[in-house]
NUKEZA-774389 format. One line per field, with one value per residue: residue number from 1; residue in one letter; x, y, z of N, C-alpha, C in turn. Coordinates in nm, 4 decimals. Example, Ala and Ser with C-alpha at 12.3 -4.5 7.8 and 13.67 -1.06 7.14 Angstrom:
! NUKEZA-774389
i	[1:2]
aa	[A:S]
n.u	[1.3190:1.2850]
n.v	[-0.5690:-0.2250]
n.w	[0.7800:0.7080]
ca.u	[1.2300:1.3670]
ca.v	[-0.4500:-0.1060]
ca.w	[0.7800:0.7140]
c.u	[1.3200:1.2900]
c.v	[-0.3300:0.0030]
c.w	[0.7800:0.7870]
***
This chain:
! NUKEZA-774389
i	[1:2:3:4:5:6:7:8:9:10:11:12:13:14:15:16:17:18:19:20:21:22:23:24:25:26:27:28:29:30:31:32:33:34:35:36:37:38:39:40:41:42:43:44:45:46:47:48:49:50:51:52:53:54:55:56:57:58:59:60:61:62:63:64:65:66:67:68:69:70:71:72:73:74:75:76:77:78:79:80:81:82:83:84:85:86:87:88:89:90:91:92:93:94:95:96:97:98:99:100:101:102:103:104:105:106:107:108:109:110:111:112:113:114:115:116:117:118:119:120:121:122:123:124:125:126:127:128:129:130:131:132:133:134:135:136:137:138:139:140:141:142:143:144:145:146:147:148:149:150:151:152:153:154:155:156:157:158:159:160:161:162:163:164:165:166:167:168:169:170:171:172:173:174:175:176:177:178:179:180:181:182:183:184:185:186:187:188:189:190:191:192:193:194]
aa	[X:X:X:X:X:X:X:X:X:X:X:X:X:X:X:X:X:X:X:X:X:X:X:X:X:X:X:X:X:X:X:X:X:X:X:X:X:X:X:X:X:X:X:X:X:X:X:X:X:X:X:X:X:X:X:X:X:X:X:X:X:X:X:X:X:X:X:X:X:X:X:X:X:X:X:X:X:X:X:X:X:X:X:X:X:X:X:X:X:X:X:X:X:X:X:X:X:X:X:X:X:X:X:X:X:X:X:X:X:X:X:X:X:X:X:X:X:X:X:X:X:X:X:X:X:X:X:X:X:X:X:X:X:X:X:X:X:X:X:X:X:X:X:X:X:X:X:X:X:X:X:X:X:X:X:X:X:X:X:X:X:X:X:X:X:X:X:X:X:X:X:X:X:X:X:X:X:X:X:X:X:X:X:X:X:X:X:X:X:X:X:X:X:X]
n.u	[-2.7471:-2.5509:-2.6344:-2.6012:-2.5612:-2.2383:-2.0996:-2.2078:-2.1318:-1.8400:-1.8440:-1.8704:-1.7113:-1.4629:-1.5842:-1.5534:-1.3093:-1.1649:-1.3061:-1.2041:-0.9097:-0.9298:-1.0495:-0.8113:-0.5968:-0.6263:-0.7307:-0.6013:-0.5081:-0.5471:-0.7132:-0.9339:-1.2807:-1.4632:-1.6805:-1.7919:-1.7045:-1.8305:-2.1037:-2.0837:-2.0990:-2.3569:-2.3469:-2.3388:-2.2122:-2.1420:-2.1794:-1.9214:-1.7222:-1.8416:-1.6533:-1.3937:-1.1608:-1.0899:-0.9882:-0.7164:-0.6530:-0.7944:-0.6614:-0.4139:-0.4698:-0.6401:-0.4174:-0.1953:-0.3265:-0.3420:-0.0839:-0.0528:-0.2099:-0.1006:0.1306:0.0358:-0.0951:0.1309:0.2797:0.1186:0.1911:0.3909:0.7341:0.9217:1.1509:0.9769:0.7512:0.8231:0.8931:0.6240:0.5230:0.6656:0.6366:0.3668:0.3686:0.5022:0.3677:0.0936:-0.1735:-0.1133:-0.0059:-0.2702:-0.4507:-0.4575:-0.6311:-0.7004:-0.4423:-0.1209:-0.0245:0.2133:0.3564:0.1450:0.0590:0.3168:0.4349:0.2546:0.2132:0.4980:0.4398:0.2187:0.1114:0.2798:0.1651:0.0517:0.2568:0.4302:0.2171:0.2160:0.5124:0.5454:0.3741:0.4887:0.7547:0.6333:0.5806:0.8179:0.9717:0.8363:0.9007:1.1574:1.1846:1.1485:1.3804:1.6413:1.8740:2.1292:2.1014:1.9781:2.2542:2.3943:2.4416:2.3132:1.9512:1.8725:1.6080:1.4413:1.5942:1.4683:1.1983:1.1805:1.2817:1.0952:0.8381:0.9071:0.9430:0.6620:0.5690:0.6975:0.6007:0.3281:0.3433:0.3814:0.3062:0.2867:0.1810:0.3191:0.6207:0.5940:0.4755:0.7152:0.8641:0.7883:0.8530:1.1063:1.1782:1.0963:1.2249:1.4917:1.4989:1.3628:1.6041:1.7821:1.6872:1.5532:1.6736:1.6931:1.5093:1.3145]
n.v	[2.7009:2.4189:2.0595:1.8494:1.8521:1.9615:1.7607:1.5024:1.5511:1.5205:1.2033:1.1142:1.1010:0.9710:0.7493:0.6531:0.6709:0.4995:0.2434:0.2350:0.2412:-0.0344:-0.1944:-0.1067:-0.2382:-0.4972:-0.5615:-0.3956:-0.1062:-0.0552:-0.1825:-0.1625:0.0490:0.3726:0.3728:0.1402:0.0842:0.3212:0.2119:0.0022:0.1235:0.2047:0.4620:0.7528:0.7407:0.9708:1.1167:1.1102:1.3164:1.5433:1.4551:1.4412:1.5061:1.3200:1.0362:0.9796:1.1674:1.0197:0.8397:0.8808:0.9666:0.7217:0.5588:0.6348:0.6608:0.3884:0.4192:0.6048:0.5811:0.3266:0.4726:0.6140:0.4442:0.3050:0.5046:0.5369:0.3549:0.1909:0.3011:0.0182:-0.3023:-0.4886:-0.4152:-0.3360:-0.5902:-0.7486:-0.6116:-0.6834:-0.9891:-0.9653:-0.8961:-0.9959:-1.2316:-1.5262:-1.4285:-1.0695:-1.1671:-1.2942:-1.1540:-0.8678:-0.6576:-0.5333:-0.4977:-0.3685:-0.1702:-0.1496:-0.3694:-0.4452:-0.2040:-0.0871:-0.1553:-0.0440:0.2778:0.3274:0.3843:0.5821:0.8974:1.1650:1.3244:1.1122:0.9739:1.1437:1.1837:0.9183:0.8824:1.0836:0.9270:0.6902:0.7853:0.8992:0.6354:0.5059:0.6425:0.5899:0.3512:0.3532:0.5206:0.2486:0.0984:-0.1027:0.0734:-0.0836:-0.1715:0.0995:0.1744:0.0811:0.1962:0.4524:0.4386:0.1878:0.1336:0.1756:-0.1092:-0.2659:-0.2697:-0.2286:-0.5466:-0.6340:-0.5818:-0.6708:-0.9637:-1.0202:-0.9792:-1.1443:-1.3714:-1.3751:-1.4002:-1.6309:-1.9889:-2.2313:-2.2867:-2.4144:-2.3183:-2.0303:-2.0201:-2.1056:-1.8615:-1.6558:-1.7322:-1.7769:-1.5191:-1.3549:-1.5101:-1.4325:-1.1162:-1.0590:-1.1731:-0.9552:-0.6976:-0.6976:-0.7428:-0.9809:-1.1647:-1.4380]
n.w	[-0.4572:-0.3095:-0.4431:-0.2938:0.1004:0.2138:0.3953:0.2888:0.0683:0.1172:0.1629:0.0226:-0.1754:-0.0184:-0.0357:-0.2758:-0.2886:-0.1616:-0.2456:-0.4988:-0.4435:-0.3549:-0.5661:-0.7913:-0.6347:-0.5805:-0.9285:-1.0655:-1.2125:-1.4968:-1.5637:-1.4055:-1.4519:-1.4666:-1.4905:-1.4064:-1.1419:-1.0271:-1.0747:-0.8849:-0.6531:-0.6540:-0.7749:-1.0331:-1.3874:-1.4629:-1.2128:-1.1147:-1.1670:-0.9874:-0.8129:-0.8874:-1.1137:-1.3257:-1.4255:-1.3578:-1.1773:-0.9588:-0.9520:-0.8415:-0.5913:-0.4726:-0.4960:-0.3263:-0.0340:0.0718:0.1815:0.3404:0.5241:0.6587:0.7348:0.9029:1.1189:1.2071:1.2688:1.5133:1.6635:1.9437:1.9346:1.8838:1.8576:1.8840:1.7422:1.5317:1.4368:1.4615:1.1966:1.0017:0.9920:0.9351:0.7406:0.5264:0.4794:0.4246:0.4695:0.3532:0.0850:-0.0492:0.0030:-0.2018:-0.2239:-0.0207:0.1011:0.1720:-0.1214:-0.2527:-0.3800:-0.5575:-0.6922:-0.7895:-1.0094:-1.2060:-1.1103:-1.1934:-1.4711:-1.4807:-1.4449:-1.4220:-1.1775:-1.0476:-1.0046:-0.8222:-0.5768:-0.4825:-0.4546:-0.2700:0.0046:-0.0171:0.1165:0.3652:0.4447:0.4303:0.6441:0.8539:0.9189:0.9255:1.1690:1.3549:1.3695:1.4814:1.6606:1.6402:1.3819:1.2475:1.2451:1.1094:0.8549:0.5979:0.4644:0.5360:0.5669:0.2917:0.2223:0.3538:0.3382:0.0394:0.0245:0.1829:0.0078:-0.2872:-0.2235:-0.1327:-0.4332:-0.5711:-0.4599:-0.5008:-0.7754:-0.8864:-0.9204:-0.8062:-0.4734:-0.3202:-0.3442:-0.3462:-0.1115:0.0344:-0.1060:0.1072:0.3657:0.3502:0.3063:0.5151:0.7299:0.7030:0.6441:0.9355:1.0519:0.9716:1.0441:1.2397:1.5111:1.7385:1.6774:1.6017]
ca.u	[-2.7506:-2.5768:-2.7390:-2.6068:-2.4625:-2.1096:-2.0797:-2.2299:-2.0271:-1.7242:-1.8125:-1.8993:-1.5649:-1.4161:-1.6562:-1.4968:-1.1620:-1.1865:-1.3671:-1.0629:-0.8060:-0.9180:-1.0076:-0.6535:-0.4936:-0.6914:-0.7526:-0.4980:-0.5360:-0.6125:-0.8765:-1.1082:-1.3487:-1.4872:-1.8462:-1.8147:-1.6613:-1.9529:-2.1865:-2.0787:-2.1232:-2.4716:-2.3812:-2.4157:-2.0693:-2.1332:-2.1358:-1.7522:-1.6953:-1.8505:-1.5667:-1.2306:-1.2000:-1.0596:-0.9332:-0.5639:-0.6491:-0.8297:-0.5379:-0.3284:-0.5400:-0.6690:-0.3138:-0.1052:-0.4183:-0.3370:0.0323:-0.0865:-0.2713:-0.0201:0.2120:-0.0212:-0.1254:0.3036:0.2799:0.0297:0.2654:0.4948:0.8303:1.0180:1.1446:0.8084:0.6272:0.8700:0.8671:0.4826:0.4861:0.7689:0.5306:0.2447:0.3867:0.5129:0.2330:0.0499:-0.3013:-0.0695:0.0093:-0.3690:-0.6080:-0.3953:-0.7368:-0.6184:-0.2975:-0.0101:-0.0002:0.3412:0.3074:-0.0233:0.1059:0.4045:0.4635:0.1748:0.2771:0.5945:0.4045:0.0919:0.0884:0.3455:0.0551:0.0081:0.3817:0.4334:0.1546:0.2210:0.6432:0.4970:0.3149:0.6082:0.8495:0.6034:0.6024:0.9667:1.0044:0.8142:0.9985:1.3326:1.1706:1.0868:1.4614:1.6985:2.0270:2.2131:2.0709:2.0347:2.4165:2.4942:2.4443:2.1946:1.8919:1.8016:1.4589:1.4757:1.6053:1.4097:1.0527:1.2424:1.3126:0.9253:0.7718:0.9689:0.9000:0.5447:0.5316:0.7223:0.5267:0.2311:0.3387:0.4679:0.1885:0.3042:0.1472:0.4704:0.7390:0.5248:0.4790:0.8818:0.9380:0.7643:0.9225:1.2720:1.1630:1.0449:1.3409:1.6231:1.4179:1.4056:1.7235:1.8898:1.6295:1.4773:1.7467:1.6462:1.3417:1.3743]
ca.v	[2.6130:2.2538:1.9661:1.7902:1.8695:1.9229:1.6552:1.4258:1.5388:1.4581:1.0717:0.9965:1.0942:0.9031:0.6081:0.6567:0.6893:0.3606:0.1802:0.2545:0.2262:-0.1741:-0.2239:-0.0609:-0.3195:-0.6092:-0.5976:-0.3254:0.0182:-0.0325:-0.3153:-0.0317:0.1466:0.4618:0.3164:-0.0117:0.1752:0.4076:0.1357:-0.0777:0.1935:0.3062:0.5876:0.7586:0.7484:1.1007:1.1937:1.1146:1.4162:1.5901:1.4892:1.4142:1.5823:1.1987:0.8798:1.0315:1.2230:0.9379:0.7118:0.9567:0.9381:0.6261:0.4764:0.7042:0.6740:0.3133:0.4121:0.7032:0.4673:0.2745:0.5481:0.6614:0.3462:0.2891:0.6602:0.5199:0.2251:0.2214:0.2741:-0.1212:-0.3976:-0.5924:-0.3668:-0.3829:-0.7639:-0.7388:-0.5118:-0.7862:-1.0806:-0.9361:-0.7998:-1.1215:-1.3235:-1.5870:-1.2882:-1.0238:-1.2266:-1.3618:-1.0378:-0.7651:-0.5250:-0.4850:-0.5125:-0.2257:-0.0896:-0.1238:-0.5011:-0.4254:-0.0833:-0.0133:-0.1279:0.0257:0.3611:0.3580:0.4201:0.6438:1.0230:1.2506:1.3600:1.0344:0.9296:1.2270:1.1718:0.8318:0.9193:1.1267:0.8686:0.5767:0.8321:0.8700:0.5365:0.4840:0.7289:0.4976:0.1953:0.3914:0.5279:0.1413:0.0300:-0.0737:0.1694:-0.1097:-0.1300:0.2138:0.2347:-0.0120:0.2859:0.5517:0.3861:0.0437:0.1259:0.1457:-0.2142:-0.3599:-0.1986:-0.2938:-0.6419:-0.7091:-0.5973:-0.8382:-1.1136:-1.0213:-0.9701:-1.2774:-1.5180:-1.3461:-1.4155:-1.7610:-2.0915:-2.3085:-2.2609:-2.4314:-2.2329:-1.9190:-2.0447:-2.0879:-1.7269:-1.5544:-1.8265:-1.7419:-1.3894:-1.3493:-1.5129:-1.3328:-0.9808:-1.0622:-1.1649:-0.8615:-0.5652:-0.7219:-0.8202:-1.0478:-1.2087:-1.5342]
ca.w	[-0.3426:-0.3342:-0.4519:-0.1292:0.1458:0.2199:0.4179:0.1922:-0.0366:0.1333:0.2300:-0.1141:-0.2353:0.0414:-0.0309:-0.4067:-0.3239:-0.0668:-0.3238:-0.6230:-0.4166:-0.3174:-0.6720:-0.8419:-0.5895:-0.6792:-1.0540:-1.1841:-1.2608:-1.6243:-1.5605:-1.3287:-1.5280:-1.3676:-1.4994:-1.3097:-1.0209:-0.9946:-1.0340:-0.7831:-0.5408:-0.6710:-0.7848:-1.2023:-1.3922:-1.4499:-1.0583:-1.0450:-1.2392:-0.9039:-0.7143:-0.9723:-1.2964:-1.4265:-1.3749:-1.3146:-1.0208:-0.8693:-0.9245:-0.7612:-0.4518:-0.4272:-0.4768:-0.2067:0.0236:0.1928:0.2818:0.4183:0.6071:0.6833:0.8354:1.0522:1.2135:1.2407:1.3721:1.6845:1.7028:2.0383:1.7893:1.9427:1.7795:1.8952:1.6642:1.3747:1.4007:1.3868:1.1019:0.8907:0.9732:0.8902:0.5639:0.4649:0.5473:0.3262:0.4429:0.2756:-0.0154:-0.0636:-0.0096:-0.2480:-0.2324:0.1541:0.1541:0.1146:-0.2446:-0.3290:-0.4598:-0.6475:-0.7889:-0.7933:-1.1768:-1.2912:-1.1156:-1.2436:-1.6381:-1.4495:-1.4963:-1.2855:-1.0511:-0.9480:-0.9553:-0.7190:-0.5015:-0.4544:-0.3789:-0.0997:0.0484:0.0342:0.1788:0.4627:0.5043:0.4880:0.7671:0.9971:0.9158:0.9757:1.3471:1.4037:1.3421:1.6068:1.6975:1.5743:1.2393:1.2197:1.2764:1.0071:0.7726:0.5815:0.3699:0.5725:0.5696:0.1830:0.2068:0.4086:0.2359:-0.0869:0.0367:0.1661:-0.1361:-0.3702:-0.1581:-0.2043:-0.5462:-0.6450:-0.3571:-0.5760:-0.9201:-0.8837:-0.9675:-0.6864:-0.3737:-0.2201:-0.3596:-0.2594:0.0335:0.0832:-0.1033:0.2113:0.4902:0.3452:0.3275:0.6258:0.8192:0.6257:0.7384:1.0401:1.1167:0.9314:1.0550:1.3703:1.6061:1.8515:1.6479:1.5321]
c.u	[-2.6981:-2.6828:-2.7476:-2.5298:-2.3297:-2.0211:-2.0881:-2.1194:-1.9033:-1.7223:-1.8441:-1.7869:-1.4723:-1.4779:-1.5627:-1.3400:-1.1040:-1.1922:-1.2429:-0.9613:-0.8322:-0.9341:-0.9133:-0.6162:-0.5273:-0.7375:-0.6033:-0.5437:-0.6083:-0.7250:-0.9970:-1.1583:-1.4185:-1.6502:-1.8722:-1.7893:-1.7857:-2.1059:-2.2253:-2.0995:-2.2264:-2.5051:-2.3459:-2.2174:-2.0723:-2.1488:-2.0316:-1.6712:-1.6830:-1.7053:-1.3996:-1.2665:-1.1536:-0.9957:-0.7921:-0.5719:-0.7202:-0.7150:-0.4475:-0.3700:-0.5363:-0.5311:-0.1983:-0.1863:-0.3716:-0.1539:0.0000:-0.1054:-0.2101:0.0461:0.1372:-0.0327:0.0258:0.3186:0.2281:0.1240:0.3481:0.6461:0.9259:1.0224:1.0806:0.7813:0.6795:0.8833:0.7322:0.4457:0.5346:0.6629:0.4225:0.2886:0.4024:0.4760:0.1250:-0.1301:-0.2639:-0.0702:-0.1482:-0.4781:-0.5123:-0.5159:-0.7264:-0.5487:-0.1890:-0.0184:0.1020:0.3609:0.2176:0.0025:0.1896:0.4711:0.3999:0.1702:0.4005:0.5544:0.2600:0.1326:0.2016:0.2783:0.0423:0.1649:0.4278:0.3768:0.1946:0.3869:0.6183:0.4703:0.4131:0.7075:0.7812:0.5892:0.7365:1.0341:0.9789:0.8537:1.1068:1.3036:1.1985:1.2564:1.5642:1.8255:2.1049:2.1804:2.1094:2.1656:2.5259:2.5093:2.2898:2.1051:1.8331:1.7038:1.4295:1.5070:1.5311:1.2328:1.1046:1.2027:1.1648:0.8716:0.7886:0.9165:0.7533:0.4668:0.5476:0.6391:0.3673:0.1833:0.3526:0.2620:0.1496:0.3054:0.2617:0.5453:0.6598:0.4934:0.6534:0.9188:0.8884:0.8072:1.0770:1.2858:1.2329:1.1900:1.4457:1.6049:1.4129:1.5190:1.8198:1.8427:1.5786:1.5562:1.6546:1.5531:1.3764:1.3157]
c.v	[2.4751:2.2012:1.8898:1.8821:1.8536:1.8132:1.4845:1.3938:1.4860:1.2967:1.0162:0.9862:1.0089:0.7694:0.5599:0.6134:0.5359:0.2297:0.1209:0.1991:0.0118:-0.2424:-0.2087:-0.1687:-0.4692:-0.6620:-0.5085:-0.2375:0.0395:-0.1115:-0.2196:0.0515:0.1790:0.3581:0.2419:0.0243:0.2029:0.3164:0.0222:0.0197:0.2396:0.4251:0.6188:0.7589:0.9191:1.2478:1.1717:1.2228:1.5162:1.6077:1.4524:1.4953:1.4445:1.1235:0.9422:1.0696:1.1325:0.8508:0.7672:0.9692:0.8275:0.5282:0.5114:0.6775:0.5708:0.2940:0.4965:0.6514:0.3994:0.3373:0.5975:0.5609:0.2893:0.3952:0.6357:0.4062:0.2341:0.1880:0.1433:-0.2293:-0.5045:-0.5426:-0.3656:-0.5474:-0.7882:-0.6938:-0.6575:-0.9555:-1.0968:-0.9306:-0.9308:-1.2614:-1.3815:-1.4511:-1.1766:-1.0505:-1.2475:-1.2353:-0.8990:-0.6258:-0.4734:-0.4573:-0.3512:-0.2323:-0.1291:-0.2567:-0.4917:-0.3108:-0.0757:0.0326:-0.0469:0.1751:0.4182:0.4517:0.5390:0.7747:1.0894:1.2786:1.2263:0.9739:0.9678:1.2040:1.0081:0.7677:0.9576:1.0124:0.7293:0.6558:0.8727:0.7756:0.4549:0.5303:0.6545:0.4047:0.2491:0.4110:0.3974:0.0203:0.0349:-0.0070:0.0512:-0.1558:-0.0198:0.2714:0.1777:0.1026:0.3618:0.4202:0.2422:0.0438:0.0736:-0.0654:-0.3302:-0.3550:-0.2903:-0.4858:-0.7286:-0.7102:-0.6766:-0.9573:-1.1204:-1.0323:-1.0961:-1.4051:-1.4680:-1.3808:-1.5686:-1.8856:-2.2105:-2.2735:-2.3072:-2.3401:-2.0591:-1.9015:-1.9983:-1.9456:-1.6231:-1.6465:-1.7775:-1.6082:-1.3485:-1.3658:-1.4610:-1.2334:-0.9448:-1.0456:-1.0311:-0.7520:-0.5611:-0.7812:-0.8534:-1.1327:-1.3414:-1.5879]
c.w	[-0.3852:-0.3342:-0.3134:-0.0539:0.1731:0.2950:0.3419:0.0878:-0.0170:0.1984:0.1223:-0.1883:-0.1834:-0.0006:-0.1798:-0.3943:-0.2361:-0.1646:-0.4391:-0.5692:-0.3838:-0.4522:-0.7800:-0.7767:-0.6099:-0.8211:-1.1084:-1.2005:-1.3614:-1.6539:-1.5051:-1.4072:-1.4705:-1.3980:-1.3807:-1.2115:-0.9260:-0.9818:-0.9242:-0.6218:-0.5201:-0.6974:-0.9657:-1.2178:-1.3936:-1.3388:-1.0015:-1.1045:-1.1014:-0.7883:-0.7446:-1.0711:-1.4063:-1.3430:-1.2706:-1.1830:-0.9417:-0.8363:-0.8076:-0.6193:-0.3997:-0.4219:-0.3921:-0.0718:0.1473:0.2623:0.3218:0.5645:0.6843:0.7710:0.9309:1.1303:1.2535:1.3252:1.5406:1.7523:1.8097:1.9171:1.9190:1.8361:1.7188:1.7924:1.5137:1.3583:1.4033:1.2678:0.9570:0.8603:0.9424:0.7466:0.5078:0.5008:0.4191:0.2971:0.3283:0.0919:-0.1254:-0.0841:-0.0155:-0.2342:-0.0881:0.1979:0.1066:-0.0365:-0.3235:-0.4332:-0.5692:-0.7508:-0.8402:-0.9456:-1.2283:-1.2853:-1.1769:-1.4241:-1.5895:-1.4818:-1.3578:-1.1391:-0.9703:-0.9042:-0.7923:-0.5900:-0.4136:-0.3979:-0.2389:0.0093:0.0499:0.1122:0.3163:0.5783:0.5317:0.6427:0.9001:1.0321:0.9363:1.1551:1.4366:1.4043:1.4545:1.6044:1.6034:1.3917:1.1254:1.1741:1.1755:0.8701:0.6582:0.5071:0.4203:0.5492:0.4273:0.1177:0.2572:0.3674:0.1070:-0.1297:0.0455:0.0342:-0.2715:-0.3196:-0.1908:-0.3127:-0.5819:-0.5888:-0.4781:-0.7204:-0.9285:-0.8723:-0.8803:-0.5705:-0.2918:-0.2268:-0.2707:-0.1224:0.1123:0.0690:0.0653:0.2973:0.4693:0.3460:0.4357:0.7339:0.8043:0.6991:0.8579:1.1325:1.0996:1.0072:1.1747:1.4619:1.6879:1.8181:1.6032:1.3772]
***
């Protein structure tokens, strides 16, 4: 007989995989230790065994998890230029920039995926090419028409801006990298926006 139920079981894994995925994007992959993890949630390190067999396969979750996320809530989105010029301002937004344990992944991860384990490489390909997909739906005919891969550039293009408005010591210049972002993006991917 389970110890818990199967329900249980599946909101503690979720509580786990919630949990990882905001701390991976806020400290770093290699900074989270399952211990501290597990303790901050109240639960033993040796009941994350119950629902990963290791770190790896959590990473691989918890770091594909919030584009998942992402494409779906793009998925509910009416696909218009409104909603891709909501999506560009949001993205490159001092909030974005400021609260990485919230924010898209790709900024926060992406280096540290690049050196992670195939499984999570993989998992975490899936899950940007889902979200590419919605940023291509969300693009206008004449964009579209400028040729294959925009989406690519314009994903590409946010996430730099993010990273570097992130890395940088001067709250001005950081400030400017997402203002010059931002309006570039616009103008190239969002006709009509200013």
């Amino acid at each position: 007989m389970a110890r818990y139920p199967k329900e249980q079981k599946a909101q503690t894994r979720e509580q786990i995989v919630k949990a990882a995925s905001q701390a991976f994007r806020a400290q770093g992959i290699a900074e989270v230790s399952i211990p501290a993890l597990m303790g901050e949630l109240g639960l033993t390190h040796g009941g994350f065994y119950a629902h990963f067999p290791s770190k790896d396969a959590l990473v691989a979750e918890a770091c594909a998890r919030p584009l998942l996320n992402r494409s779906a809530a793009l998925a509910a989105a009416p696909p218009s230029v409104e909603t891709l010029q909501e999506v560009i301002t949001s993205y490159l937004s001092p909030r974005q920039r400021d609260n990485p344990a919230e924010s898209c992944p790709l900024p926060s991860l992406a280096g540290e995926i690049a050196r992670a384990t195939p499984e999570a490489r993989h998992t975490f390909t899936e899950g940007l090419q889902g979200y590419l997909e919605r940023i291509a739906a969300l693009l206008p005919t004449e964009v579209a028409e400028r040729g294959s891969d925009q989406e690519l550039a314009l994903v590409a293009s946010m996430v730099g801006a993010v990273l570097l408005a992130r890395a940088v010591d001067d709250p001005g210049l950081s400030d400017r990298i997402l203002t010059a972002c931002r309006q570039s993006v616009l103008a190239t991917f969002a006709e009509g926006a200013e």
